[in-house]
N, C-alpha and C positions, 0 to 999 in steps of 0.2 A: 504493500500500500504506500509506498515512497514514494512514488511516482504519483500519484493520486493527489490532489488537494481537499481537506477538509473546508466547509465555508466559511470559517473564522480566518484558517490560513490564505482563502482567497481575497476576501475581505481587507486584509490588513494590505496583501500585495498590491490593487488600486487604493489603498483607502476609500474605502466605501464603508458600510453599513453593512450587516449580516442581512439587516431586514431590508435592504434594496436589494440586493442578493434574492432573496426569499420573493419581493413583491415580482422580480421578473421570472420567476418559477413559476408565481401563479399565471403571468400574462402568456406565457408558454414560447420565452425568449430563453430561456437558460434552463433545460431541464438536466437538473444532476440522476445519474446514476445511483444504486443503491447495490450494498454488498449482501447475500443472501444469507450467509453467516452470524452477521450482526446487527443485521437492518441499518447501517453506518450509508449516511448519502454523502457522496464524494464528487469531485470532477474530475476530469485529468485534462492534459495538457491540451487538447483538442478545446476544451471547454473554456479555458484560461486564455483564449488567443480570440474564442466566439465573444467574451465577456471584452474584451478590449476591443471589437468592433462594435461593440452594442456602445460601451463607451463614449466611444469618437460619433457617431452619426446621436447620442445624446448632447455631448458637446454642440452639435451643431443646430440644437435644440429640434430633432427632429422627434416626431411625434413615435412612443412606442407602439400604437397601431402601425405608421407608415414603417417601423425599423422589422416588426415582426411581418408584414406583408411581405419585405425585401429578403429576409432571412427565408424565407419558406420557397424562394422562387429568385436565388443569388445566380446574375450572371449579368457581362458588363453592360448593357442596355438597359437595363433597371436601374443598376447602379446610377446610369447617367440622368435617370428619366428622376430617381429620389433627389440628386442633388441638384439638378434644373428646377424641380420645382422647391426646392429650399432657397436656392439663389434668388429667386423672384421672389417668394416672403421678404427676404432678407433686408431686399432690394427698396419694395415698398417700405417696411419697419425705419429703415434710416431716410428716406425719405420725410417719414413720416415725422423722424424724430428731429433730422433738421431744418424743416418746418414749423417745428415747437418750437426748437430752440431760436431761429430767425423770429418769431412770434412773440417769446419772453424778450429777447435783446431790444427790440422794437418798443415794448412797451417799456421796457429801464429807458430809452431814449426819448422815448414822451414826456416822461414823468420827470425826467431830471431836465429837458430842456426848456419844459414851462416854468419850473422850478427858479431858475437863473433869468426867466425872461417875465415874471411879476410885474403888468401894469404899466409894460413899457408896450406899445404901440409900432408893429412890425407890420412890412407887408411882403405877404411870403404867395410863390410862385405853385397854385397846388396841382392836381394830377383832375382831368375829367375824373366825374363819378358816377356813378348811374343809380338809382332807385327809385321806391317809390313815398310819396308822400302821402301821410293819413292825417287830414284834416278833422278835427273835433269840434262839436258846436256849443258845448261845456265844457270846459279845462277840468272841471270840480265833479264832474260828471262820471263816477267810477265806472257804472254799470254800462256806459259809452266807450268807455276805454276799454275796458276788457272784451266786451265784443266785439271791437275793432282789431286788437287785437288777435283776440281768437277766430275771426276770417281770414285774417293776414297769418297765421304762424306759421307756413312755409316759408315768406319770405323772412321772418324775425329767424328760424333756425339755420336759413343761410347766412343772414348776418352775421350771426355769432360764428364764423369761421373769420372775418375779419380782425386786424390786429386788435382793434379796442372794443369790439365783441358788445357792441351798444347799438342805442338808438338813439341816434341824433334828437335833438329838439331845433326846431325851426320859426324866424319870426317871416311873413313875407316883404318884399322890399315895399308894398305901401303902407304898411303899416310905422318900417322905420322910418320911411321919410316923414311920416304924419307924429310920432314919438311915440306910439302906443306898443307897446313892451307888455301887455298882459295876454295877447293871445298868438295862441303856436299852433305847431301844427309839429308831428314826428316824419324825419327822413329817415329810410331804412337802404340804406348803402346794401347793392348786393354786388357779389364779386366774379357773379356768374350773368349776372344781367343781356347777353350778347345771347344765351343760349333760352332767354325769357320769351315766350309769346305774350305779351300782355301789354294790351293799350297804355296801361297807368307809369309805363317805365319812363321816367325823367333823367338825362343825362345832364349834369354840374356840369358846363365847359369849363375845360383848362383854361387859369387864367389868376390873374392877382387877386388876391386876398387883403384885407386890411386887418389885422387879429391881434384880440389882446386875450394873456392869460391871467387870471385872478385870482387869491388866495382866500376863500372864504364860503358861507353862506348863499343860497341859492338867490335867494331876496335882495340880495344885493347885485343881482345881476344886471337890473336896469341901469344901474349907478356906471356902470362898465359898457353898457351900449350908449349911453350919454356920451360917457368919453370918446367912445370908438368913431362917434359920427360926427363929434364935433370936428375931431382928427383929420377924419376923412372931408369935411365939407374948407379947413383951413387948408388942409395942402392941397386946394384943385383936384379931387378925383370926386365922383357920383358912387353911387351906387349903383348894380348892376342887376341885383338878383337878392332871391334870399338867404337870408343868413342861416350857418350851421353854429350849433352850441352842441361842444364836445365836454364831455364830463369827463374830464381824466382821472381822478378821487374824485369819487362818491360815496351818498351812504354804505353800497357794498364792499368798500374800500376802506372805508375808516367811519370811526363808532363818534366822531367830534365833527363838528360842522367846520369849524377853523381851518381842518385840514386839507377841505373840499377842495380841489385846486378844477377849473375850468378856463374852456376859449371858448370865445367868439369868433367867426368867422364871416367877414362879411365881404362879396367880392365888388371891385371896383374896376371903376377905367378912368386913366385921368382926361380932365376936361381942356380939349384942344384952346 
């Protein structure tokens, strides 16, 4: 019985677990031999080389169904077809993952570049955008909102694949030119919009911006479109369109209103 391994001894030579050992006896990936004499379950060295393939295709985090399928019916055209389609998991996973991570870095660069840019008046070059607008005829009006909502949450669950995973708030341009700052309307940015059938889709053209970022309180928001439009009506530019308000901290971001940090977006053209 030299030549034979016990499953403790095999065990300890990967470092593994008796009982991972054991759970791939039950899936019917490693079945040891038994000695008739002592009823003693062993492997031998055929068994110790199968166990270190079974290994390496777990490394590869391949699934113990797809390893036991390949094991019952081993030869190099399987071989190729298991790890082809591992490559393609793989392939999408790190996509996927740098993705995320392009997604988290985006959002540390939002949040730390409003951060340094507090209440000072910029005007920044933005990207077209496409969505749709839901106009409400009560702002105060819950059971308005949530049904608008809940017609719309196809497009609200595409949005959230966007970097800041919101819903705009919108004032229209007559209303800024008139100063009334109490009624909005939601823009819902989608990022698939080109592949959208649907009449209501509005495209933002590329184009300047005049935006201020703020450190506070929602209600204070008018206080900050005062300034924006004074801004814009003292250095020669108009208004073009209506404005975006991005929530970058919010309630679901922080438990203090103080911390609330938001823009304004208002786009412009200057005046010849």
């Amino acid at each position: 019985m030299k030549e034979k391994f016990m499953i403790g001894e095999l065990a300890k030579l990967f470092n593994i677990s008796t009982d991972t050992i054991r759970h791939y006896d039950k899936k019917g990936l490693l079945k040891p031999q038994c000695n008739k004499d002592n009823s003693y379950r062993y492997y031998d060295v055929r068994d110790f080389f199968k166990l270190s393939r079974i290994l390496f295709f777990k490394s590869l985090d391949i699934s113990l169904e797809d390893i036991k399928n390949y094991l019952h019916n081993k030869n190099t055209e399987n071989l190729l077809v298991l790890l082809k389609k591992k490559e393609k998991e793989a392939h999408a996973k790190v996509q996927h993952w740098s993705a995320l991570e392009n997604k988290i870095k985006t959002k540390i660069q939002i949040i730390e570049s409003a951060q340094k840019d507090l209440d000072i008046v910029r005007l920044k070059m933005m990207p077209a955008r496409s969505g749709i607008f839901l106009r409400i005829k009560q702002k105060d009006d819950h059971y308005e909102t949530k049904k608008m909502f809940s017609d719309n949450k196809q497009y609200i669950a595409m949005s959230s694949w966007l970097v800041d995973g919101q819903i705009y708030t919108s004032l229209e341009k007559e209303d800024l030119e008139k100063g009334i700052f109490n009624k909005f309307s939601y823009f819902i940015e989608l990022p698939f919009a080109e592949d959208i059938l649907k009449s209501d889709i509005i495209t933002l053209p590329k184009g300047e911006y005049a935006c201020i970022s703020f450190l506070g309180p929602y209600r204070e928001m008018h206080k900050h479109y005062e300034i924006l439009i004074h801004w814009i009506s003292n250095h020669g530019y108009k208004i073009t369109g209506n404005s975006i308000e991005k929530n970058i901290v919010d309630y679901d971001f922080s438990d203090s209103e103080e911390e609330y940090i938001s823009e304004i977006q208002i786009p412009v053209m200057k005046i010849k």
